[in-house]
N, C-alpha and C positions, 0 to 999 in steps of 0.2 A: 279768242284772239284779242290783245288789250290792244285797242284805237288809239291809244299815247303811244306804244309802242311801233304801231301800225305807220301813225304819223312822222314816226322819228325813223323808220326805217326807210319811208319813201322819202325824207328829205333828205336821210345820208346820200342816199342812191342817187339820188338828182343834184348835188353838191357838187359829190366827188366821182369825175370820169372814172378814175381807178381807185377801185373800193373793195378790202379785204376781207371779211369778216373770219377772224381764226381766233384759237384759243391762244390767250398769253399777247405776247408781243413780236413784232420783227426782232429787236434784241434777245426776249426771250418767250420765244414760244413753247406753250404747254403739250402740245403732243408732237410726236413723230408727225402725222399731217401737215399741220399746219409749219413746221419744223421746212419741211420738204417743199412745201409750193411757197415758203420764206425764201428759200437757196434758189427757186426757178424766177421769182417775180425781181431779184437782188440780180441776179446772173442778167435782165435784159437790161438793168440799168436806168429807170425810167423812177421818176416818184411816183406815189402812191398813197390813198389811206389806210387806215383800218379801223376794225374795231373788235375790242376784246367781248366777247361774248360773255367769255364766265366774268366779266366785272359788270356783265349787263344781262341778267340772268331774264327780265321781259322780252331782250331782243331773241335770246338764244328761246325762249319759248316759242316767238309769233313768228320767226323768219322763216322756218323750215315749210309753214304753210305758205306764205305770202307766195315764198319761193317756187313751191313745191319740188324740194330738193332737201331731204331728210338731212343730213350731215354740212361739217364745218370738217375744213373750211367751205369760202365759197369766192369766188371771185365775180365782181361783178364790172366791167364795163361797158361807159357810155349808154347807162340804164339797163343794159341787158344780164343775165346772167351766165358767165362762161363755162363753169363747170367748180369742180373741187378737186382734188388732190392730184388724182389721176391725169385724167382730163389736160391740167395746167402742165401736169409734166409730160405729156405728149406731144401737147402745142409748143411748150419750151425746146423741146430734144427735137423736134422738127422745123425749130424759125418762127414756127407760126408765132407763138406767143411774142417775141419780142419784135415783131410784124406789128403784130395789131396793138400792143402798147406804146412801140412808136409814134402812130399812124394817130393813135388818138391823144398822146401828148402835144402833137405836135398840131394836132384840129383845134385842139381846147385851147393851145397858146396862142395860137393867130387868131383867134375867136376873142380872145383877152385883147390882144393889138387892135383891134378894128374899132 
């Protein structure tokens, strides 16, 4: 596992409350996955990071351990990890997800004000 990599994956994580890691981009994402939890993460409405993986071939090496969570994507908030493709579109199609990206937009912006 490269330590620059290691480094750079726990600062994204701690940056950004909401942090995407998927192939390609929101505009244009490279697989059906990541394609599919773009459409769930769009639909709550909230911003978000990400990061392309295949233009960062160190992260897509060392995240799946760090993670321990083999595949992309991955959603990750408020340090935690939520799940991937599946997972996002269950909590989508049930409230949950755009619950809990509310909830932590709206933590991180009063956290900004104070």
């Amino acid at each position: 596992m490269s330590e620059t990599a290691l480094e750079t994956i726990k600062r994204q994580i701690s940056e950004n409350p909401i942090l995407l890691y998927m192939k390609g981009s929101p505009q244009a994402p490279q697989c059906g996955f990541s394609a599919k939890t773009i459409e769930c993460m769009v639909g709550c409405g909230q911003r978000f990071a990400y990061v392309d993986i295949l233009s960062n071939p160190e992260i897509r090496a060392t995240l799946p351990s760090y993670a321990e969570w083999p595949t992309f994507p991955q959603l990750w908030v408020d340090g935690e990890l939520v799940g991937g493709c599946d997972i996002v579109t269950e909590m989508f199609e049930s409230g949950e997800l755009e619950a809990l990206l509310s909830e932590t937009t709206e933590r991180n912006t009063d956290s900004e004000d104070s």
